[in-house]
C-alpha positions in Angstrom: 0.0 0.0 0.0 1.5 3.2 -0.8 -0.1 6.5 0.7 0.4 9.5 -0.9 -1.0 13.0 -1.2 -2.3 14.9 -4.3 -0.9 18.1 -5.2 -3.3 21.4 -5.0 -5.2 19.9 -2.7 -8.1 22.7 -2.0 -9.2 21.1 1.4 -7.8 18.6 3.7 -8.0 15.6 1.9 -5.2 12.5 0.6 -5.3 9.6 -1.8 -4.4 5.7 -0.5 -3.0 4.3 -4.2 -2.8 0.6 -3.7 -1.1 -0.3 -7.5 -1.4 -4.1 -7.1 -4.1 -5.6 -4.1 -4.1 -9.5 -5.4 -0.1 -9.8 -5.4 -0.3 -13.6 -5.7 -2.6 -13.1 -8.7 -0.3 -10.0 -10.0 3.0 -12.3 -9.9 1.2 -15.6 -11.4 -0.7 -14.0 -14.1 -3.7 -15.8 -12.6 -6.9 -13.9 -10.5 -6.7 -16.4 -8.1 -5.0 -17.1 -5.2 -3.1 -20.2 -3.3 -6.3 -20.8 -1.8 -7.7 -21.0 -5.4 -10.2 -18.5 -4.6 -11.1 -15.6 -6.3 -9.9 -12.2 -4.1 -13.0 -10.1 -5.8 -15.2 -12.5 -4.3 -14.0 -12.6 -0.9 -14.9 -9.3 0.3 -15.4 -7.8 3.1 -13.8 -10.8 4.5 -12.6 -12.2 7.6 -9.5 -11.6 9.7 -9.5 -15.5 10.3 -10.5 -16.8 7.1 -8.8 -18.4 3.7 -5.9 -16.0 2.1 -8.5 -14.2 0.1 -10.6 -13.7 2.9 -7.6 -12.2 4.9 -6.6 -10.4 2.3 -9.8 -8.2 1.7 -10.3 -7.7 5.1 -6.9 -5.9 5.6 -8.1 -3.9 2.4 -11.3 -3.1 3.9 -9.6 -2.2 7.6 -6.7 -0.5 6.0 -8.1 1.6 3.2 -11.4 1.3 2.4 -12.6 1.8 5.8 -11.0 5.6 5.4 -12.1 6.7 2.4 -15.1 8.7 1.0 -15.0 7.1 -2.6 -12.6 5.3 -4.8 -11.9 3.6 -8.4 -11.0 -0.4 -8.9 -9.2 -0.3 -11.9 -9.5 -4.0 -14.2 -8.2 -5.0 -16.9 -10.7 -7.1 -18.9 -10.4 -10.6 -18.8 -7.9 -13.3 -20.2 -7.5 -13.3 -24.0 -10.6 -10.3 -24.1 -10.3 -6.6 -24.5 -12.5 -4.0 -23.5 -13.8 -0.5 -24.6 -12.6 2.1 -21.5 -15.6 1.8 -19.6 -16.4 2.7 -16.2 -19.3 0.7 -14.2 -21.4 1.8 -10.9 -25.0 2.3 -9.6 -26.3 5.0 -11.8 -29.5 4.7 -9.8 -27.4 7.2 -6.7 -27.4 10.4 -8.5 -23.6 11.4 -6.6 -22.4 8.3 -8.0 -23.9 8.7 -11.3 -22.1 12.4 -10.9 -18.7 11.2 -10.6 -19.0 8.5 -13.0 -19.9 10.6 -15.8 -17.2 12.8 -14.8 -14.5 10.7 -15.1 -15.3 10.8 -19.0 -14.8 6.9 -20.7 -17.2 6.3 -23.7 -19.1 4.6 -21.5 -21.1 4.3 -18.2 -22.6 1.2 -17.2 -25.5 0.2 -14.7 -24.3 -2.8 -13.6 -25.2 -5.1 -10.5 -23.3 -5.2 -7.0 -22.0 -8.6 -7.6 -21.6 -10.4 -4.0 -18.4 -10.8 -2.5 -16.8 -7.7 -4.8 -14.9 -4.9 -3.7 -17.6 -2.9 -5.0 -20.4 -4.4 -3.1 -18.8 -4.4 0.1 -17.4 -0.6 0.1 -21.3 0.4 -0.8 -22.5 -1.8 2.0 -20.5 0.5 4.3 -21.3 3.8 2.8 -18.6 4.4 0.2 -18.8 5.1 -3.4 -17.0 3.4 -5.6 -16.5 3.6 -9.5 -14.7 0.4 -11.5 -12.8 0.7 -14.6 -12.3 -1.4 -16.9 -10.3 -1.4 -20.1 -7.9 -2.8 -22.5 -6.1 -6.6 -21.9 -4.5 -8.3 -19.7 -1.1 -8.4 -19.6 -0.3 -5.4 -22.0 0.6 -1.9 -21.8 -2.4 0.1 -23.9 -0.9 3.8 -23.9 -5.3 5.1 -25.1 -7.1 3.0 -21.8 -3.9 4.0 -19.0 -4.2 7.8 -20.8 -7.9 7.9 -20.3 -7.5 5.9 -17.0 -5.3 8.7 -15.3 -7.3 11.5 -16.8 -10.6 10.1 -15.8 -8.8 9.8 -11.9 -7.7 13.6 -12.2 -11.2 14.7 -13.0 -13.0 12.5 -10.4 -11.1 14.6 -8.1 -11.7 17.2 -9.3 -15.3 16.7 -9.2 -14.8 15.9 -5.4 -12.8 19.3 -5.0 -9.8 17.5 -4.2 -7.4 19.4 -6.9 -8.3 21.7 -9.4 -9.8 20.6 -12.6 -6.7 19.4 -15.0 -8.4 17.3 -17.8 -11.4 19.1 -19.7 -14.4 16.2 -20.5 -13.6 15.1 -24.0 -17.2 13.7 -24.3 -20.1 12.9 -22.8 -20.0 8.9 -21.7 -23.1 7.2 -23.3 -25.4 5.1 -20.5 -25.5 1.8 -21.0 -28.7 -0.2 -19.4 -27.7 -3.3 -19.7 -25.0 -5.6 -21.5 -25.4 -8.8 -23.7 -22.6 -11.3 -24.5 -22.9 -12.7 -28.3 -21.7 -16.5 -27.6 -20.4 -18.8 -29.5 -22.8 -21.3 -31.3 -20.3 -23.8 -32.6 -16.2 -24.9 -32.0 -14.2 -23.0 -34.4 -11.4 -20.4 -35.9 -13.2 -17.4 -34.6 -12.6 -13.8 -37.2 -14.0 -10.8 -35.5 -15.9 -8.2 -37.6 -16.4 -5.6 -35.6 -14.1 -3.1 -33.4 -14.5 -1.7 -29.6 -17.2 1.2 -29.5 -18.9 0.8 -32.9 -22.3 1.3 -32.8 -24.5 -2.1 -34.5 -28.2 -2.9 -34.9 -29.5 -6.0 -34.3 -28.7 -8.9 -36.7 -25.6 -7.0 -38.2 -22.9 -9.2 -38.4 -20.6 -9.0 -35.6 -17.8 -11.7 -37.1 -17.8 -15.2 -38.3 -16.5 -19.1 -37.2 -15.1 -21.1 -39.4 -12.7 -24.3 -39.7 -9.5 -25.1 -40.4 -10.1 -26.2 -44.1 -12.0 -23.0 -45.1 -15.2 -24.5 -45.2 -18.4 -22.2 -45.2 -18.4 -19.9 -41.9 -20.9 -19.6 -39.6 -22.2 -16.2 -39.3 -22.3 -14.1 -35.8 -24.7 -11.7 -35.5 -25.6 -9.3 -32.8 -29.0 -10.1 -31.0 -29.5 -6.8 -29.3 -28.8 -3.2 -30.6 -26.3 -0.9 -28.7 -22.1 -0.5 -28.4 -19.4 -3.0 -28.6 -17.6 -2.7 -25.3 -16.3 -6.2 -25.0 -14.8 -8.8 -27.5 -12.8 -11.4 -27.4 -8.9 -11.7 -28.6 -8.8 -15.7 -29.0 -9.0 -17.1 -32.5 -10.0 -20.4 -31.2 -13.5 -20.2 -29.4 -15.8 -23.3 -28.2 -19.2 -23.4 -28.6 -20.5 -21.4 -25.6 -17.6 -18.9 -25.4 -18.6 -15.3 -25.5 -17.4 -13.4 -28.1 -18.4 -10.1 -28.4 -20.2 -7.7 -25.6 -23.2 -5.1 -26.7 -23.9 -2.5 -24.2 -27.7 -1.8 -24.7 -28.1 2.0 -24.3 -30.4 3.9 -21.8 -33.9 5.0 -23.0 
């Protein structure tokens, strides 16, 4: 944990910057721990519990437990890549606020899921923001760029510093989100790119075989924003391929 103070501070206020919580995870390349359990899913956790369960309840005793608000910053998934993207309750208007302000493409209204850092900080009062963007296991210059200026003006929307990064855009709502899966076992060619706009039935990419034989179309089955896709050639039937955020009325 590393404890530090922002510069320009306008009232008496800090940041705790915790770069890497899951070391374990961090130094394997894996999200889970020893214990084989999954650290976002251990929270708020237990002072005599598993190694997850330690682990996020020294987070929530040590940081969280002091702090007003704060950001989780992902990185999507193995082998998928996401559009920068910032998820929280956009039902609480000052969380909707400071989500907006933090200016990704997109804002999404997504579910507490239980056990998450997430759902525990709100349990206890805090608001929290996640962002999520780019791949695992790379350095993408765009999603850090807009990860650091999307911090800066969340500050500033708090009052911490003043403003630094002027809004490039206005983050489009997203209601809900739908993964496009995988209807046969195949070589897997995507056809579409992070943050286009598709209707339903456009044709999101294709699976085919190793011999060239005729594809298998993939088409979207709701209308909205690519925020999600996957980076794998080789997919299963089941595996999700490419995620539509379905846009606020």
């Amino acid at each position: 944990m590393v404890v530090t103070k922002v510069y320009h501070l306008r009232q008496a206020s800090a940041v705790l910057a915790v770069p890497v919580v899951n070391v374990f995870g961090f130094i394997d390349g894996s999200r889970y721990l020893p214990d084989r359990r999954d650290l976002n899913r251990a929270f708020p956790g237990s002072p005599r519990g598993s190694s997850a369960s330690r682990l996020a309840h020294l987070m929530m005793s040590e940081v969280v437990e002091g702090c007003d608000a704060g950001i989780d910053f992902h990185t999507a998934a193995d082998q998928r890549d996401n559009l920068p993207q910032v998820r929280a309750d956009l039902t609480d208007d000052h969380t909707r606020r400071l989500a907006c302000a933090f200016g990704a493409p997109v804002v999404i209204d997504a579910r507490l899921r239980d056990g998450s850092l997430r759902e525990a900080a709100t349990a206890r009062g805090k608001t929290v923001l996640l962002y999520e963007g780019g791949q695992t296991r790379r350095f993408d210059e765009p999603v850090i760029t807009a990860g650091v200026a999307g911090t800066f003006r969340v500050l500033a929307e708090l009052g911490m510093i003043e403003s630094r990064y002027p809004p490039e855009q206005n983050p489009q709502a997203i209601a809900s989100t739908r993964w496009i899966r995988a209807r046969r076992s195949g070589i897997f060619r995507l056809g579409t790119e992070l943050g286009v706009g598709v209707e339903e039935s456009d044709v999101v990419g294709e699976i085919g075989d190793s011999l060239g034989g005729r594809p298998t179309r993939v088409r979207a089955a709701a209308g909205g924003v690519v925020i999600g896709v996957t980076r794998s050639p080789l997919v299963n039937r089941g595996d999700a391929l490419v995620n539509i955020g379905i846009p606020e009325e």
